[in-house]
Structure formats: C-alpha cells, structure tokens
C-alpha positions as CSV (number, residue, x, y, z in Angstrom):
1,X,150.2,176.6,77.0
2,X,149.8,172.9,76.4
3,X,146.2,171.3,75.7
4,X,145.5,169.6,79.5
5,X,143.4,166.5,80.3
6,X,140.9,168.8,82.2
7,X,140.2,170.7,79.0
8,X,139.8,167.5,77.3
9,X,137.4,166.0,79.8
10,X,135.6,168.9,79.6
11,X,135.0,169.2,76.3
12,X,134.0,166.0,76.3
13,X,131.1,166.8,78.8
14,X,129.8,170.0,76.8
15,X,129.9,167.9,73.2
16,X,127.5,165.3,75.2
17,X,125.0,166.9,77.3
18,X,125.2,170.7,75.1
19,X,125.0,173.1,77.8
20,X,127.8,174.4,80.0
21,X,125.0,174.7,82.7
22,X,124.8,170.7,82.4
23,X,128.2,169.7,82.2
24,X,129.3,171.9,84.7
25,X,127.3,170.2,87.0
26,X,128.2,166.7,85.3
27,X,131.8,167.5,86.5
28,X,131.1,169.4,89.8
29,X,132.9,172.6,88.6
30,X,131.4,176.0,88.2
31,X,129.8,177.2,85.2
32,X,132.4,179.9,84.8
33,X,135.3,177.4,85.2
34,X,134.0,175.2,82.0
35,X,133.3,178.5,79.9
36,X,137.4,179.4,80.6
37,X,138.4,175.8,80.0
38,X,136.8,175.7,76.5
39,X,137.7,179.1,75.7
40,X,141.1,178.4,76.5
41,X,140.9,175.2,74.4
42,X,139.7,176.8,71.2
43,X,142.2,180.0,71.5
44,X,144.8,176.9,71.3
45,X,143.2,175.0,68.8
46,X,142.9,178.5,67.0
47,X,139.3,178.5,66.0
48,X,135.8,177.6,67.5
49,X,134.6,173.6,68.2
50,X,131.4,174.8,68.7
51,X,128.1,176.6,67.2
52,X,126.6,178.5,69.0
53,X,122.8,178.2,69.5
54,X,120.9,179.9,71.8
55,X,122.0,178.6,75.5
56,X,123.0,175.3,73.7
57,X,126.6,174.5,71.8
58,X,126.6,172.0,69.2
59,X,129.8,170.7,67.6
60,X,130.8,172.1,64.4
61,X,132.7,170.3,62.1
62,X,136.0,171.2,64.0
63,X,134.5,169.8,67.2
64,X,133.2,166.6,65.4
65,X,136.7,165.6,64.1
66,X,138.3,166.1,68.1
67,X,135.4,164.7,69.8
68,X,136.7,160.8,69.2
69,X,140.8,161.8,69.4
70,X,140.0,163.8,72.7
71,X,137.9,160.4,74.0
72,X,140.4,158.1,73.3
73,X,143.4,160.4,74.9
74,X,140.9,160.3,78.2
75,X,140.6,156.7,78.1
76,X,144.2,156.2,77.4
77,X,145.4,157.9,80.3
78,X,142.8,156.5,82.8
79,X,144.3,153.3,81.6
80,X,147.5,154.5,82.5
81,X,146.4,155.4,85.9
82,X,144.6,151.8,86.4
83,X,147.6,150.0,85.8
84,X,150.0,152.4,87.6
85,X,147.7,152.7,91.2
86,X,146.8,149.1,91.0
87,X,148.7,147.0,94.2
88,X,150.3,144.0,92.6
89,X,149.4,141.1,95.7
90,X,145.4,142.0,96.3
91,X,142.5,142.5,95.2
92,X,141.6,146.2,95.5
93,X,139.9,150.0,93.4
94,X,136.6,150.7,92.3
95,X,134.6,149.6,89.6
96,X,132.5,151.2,87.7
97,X,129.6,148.5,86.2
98,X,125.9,149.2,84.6
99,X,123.2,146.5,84.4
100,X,119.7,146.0,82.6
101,X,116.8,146.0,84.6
102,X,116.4,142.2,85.1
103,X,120.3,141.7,85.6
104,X,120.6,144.8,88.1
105,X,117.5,144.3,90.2
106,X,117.6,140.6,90.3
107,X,121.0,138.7,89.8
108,X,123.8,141.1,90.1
109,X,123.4,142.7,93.8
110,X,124.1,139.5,96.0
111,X,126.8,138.2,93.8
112,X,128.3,142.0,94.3
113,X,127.9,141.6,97.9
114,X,129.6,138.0,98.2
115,X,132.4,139.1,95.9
116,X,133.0,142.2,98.3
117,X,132.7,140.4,101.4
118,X,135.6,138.1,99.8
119,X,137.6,141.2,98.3
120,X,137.9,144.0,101.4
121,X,139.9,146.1,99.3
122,X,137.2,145.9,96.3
123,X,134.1,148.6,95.8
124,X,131.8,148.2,92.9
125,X,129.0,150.3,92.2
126,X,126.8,149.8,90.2
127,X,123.9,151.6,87.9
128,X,120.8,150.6,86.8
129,X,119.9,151.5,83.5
130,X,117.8,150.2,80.4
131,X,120.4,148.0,77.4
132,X,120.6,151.0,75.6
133,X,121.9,153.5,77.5
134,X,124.3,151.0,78.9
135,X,125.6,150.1,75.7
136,X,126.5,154.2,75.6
137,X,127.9,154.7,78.9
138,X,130.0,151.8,77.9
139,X,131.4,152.9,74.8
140,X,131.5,156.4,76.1
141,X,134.0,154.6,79.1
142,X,132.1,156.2,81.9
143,X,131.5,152.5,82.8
144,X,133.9,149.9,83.6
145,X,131.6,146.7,82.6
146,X,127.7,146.4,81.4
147,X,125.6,143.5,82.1
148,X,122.7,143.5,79.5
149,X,119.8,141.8,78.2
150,X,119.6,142.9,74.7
151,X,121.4,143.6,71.9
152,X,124.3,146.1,71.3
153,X,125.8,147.4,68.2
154,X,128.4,149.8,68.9
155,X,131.7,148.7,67.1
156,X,133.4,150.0,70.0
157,X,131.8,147.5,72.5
158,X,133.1,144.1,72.8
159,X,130.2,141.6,73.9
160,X,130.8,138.2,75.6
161,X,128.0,135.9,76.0
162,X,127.0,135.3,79.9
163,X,124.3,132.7,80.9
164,X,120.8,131.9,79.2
165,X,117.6,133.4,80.6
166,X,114.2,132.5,80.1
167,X,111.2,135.0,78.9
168,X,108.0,134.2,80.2
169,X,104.4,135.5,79.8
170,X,102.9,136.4,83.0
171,X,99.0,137.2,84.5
172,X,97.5,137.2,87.7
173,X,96.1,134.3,88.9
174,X,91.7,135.5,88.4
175,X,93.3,136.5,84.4
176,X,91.0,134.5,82.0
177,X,94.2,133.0,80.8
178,X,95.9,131.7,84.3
179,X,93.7,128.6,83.5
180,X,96.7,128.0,80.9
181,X,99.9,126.6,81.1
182,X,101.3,127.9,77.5
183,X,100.4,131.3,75.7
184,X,99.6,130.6,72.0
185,X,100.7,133.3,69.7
186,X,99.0,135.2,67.9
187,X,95.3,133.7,69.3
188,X,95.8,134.7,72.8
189,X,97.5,138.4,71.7
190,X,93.7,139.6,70.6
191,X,92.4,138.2,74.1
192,X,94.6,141.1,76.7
193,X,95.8,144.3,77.4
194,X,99.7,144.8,78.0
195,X,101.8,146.3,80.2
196,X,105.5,146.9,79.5
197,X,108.6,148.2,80.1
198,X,109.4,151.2,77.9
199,X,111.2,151.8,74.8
200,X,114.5,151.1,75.1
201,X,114.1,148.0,77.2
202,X,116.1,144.8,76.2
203,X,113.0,142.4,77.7
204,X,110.5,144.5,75.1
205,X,112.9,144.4,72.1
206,X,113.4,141.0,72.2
207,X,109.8,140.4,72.9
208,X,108.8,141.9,70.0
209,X,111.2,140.7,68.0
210,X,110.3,137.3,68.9
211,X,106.1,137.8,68.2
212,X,107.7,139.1,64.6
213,X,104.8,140.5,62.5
214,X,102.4,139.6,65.5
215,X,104.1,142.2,67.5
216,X,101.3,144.3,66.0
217,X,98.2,143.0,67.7
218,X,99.7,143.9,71.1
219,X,97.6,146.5,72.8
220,X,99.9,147.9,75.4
221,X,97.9,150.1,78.0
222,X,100.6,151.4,80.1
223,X,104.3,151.3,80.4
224,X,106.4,151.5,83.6
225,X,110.1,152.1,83.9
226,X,110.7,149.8,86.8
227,X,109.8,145.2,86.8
228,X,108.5,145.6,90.6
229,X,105.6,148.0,89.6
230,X,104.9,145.8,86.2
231,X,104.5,143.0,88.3
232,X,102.0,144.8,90.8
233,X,100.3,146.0,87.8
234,X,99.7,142.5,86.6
235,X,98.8,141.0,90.0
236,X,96.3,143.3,90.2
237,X,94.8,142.6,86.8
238,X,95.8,145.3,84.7
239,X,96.8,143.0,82.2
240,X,99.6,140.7,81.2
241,X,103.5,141.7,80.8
242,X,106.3,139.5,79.5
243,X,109.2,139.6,81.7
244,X,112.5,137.4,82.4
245,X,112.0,134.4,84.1
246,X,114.8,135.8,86.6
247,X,112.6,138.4,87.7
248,X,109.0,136.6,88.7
249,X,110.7,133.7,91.0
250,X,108.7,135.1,94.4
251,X,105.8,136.0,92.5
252,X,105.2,132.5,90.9
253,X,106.2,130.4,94.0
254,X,103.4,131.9,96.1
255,X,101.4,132.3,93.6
256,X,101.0,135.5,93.3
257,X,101.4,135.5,89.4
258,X,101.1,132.6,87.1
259,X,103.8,132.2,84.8
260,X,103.0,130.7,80.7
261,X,105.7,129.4,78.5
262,X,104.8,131.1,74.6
263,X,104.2,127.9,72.3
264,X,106.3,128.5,69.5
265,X,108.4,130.5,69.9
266,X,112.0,130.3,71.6
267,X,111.8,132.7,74.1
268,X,115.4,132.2,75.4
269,X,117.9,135.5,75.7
270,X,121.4,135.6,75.8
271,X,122.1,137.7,78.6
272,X,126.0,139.3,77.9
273,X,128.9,141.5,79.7
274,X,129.9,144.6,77.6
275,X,133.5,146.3,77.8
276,X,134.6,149.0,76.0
277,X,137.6,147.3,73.3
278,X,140.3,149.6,74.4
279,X,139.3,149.4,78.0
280,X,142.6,148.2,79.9
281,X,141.8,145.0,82.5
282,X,143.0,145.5,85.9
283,X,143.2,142.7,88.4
284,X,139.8,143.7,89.9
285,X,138.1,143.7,87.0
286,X,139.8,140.3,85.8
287,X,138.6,138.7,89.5
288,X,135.1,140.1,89.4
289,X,134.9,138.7,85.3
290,X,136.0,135.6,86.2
291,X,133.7,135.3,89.5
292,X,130.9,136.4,86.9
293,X,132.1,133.1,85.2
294,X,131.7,130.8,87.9
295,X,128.3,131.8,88.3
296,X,128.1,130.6,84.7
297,X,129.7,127.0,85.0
298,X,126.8,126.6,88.1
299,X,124.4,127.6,86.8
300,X,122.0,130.2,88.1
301,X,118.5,128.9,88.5
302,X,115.3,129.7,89.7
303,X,116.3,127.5,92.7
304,X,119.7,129.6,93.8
305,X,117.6,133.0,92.9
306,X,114.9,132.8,95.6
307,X,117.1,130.7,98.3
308,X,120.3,133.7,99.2
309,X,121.7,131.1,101.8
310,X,122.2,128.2,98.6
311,X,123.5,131.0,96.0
312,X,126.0,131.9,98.7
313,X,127.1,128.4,99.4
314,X,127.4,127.6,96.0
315,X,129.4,130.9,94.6
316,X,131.2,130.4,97.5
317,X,132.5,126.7,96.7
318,X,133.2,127.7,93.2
319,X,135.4,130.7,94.3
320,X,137.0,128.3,96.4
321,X,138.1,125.5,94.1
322,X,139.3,128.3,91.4
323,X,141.6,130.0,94.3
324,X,142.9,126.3,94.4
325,X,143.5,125.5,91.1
326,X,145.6,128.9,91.0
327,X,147.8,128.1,93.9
C-alpha cells in the first residue's frame, strides 16, 4: 500500500504537538484512527519514526529526517489544490491569515471587513497570536499570510515590509509623569512600575531592544496577554506600558491616557506581511496583498484609525482607482 496524504498530515500533527491524544483532536479524528495511520506508516517505512516515552512520542532520528520531506509534500499538494479549485473570473476561497496583537486588534479587522464586503465570494479568517508564534504557524503553512510587529527569522518565511508604526510611552493622566510630553531614558525608568505584554510579544522585544542596556532598570509588575487590559491597567494607575501608537488612539483623544514620545530613541517599527517561500499565490491572496498595499500608499494614521466612516472612504477610493488602472 502506497504512503497516503492522510498519513503524512498525520504524522505531521503527532511530530508537533507529541501525543496522539493531542493530535487526534488537532485533526478531529479519533485517537484509535491516528494510532493505525502511524502504525501503518512505519510498517511501510519499515521501522519506527518515533521514541516512545511514556504517553508522549518524540521523533527519532528516522522521524527527524521525514518530518521536513513529509511537510513539504503537504504543502505541495495544497498548492496543487489552490490553483486547481480556484475560479479563473472572481474573486473567491478562504484564507487563512494570523496577526500580532496591535495589527489583529486594531488595524486588520475593518480593512477585512471592507475587502469582504467588496469580494462576496472571499472569507478570511483570521488569528490572533503574539510575532512568534505567527512566525511558526507560518512556516509550518497552517497560515496563509502573517501580519507582524516584530522580527522573524525563519529561513523559510519570506518578509515584506508593510507601513511604519509608532511606539509610545503611555500613563494615566494623575501619573507623576503625564505632566510630560517626552519620556527621557534611562532618568524616568527608576521613577515607575511597568506593565507589559508577555514574552514573546513583538511591542516588548522591540521595546527592550530599543532601551539597550537600560532595559535592565525596568521593574515590570505584571504582564497581560491582551493591549485592552494593559491599557485599563495603566488608566487606573498601575503603572506605565509602552504600546503601538496604533493601539492608544481612543484612549489619548479623550484623554483617558496620556501618550509621551521617548527622547532619544527612534521608537519606529516596521510592521511586515509574512508568507511561507514555497507558499503558491492564488488570486485571493494576490487581491487581499495588494489591497494590504493600498492601505500603504494612503497611509494609515491616527486620523483614519479612530474615524471607520473616513478609512472606508478612503480604502474604498484607492480600490477604486487600482480596478481602473487594470481595466
């Protein structure tokens, strides 16, 4: 019998999570169903792919040398699907994308929804995820596209440079330093206590990154996995945070928080798109890239973020002027 697709993707989804019990569930298939598929595999492979450790298998060194043939057979053929199922004259299929906090949560959903109302036929979904684990969900081709904040290093990921965002320091407005416009590195570090987003984060990385060896006078009090309850934690005087300028527009405009620029130091971001290099483009995901674009040659600003009705009248005139240079 001939090595299937199924037994591939299956393998696949035991070498990552370690437990049938887990990728069973991963795959919506029963845990008896997985245990016959990778039984099956190794009787054809004619030896085990896996060690054996308790309730958990971990590849040997049989299983190591597969794991990245059977990948790129998986993302081979769901290539070859994509380009077979996709209809030629419209716009239509789901994709797949995964976004950074800031990105997800505060620029990405009305875009999606514009782009959707224009494309009937198109569905995106989308995840919301920290860089890092977008960066693997990427290169493991679960995802179609990634929209992140930080860096990525991956070989496997190809990473094109999106629009600029701005970092800013942020405190509520009875904070000792709201009576500042700029936050002076390192003299106002020793004056707070911080709360951040956790490991992992692009915003943090490149926060730290930025303060250099001053990154090791912050005193960080909490962390919190999500921007909207940083924020609340800072409006109500926990201490200050350092998030995307993207992210704080409400806040800021009614005062809610008061927003410093760090003297000093650049605290600009290139914010990117992330595709797996073997990845094959499909007429959705060339439309939705090259709406992504538009947003870029207009600009997204502060202004467009916290007025919907403008960022739909100007997404909508660019979309309209590229249709017409095409016809």
């Amino acid at each position: 019998m001939a090595i299937t697709l199924r037994q591939f993707e299956i393998f696949i989804a035991v070498a990552e999570t370690t437990q049938v019990t887990k990728a069973s569930k991963k795959l919506f298939l029963t845990q008896s169903a997985v245990s016959m598929a990778l039984a099956e595999l190794e009787n054809q492979l004619g030896g085990p792919i896996f060690d054996r450790h308790g309730r958990s298998l971990l590849l040997n060194d049989r299983g190591r040398y597969l794991l990245p043939l059977a990948k790129k057979v998986v993302f081979q053929i769901k290539n070859i699907e994509a380009l077979l199922t996709e209809q030629k004259n419209s716009v239509a299929g789901l994709l797949e994308i995964i976004a950074s906090s800031s990105i997800g949560n505060y620029v990405l959903p009305y875009p999606i929804g514009l782009f959707m109302r224009m494309h009937p036929d198109a569905r995106i979904n989308m995840l919301v995820a920290n860089t890092r684990q977008a960066e693997r969900l990427v290169a493991q081709g679960v995802m179609d596209l990634g929209f992140v904040e930080g860096a990525v290093t991956d070989e496997s990921v190809r990473r094109t440079p999106w629009f600029v965002d701005e970092m800013r320091v942020i405190v509520s407005p009875s904070h000792p330093l709201a009576a500042q416009d700029v936050f002076r590195v390192p003299e106002d570090l020793e004056k707070t206590v911080w709360v951040l987003r956790e490991e992992g984060s692009g915003t943090v990385e490149i926060f730290k990154n930025r303060l250099g060896n001053h990154a090791a006078l912050l005193n960080v009090v909490t962390r919190m996995g999500h921007t909207e309850a940083i924020k609340k934690a800072v409006e109500a005087g926990v201490g200050a945070s350092c998030l995307s300028e993207l992210t704080i527009c409400r806040e800021t405009e009614h005062g809610w928080l008061k927003s410093l620029a760090i003297e000093g130091i650049s605290t600009r971001r290139q914010l990117s798109i992330i595709q797996h290099r073997d990845k094959q483009s499909t007429r959705l995901m060339d439309e939705f890239l090259s709406f992504c674009g538009m947003m870029t040659e207009w600009g997204l600003s502060r202004e467009y973020l916290s007025s919907p009705r403008r960022l739909d009248e100007l997404l909508r005139q660019a979309a309209g002027g590229a249709a017409g240079d095409r016809s």
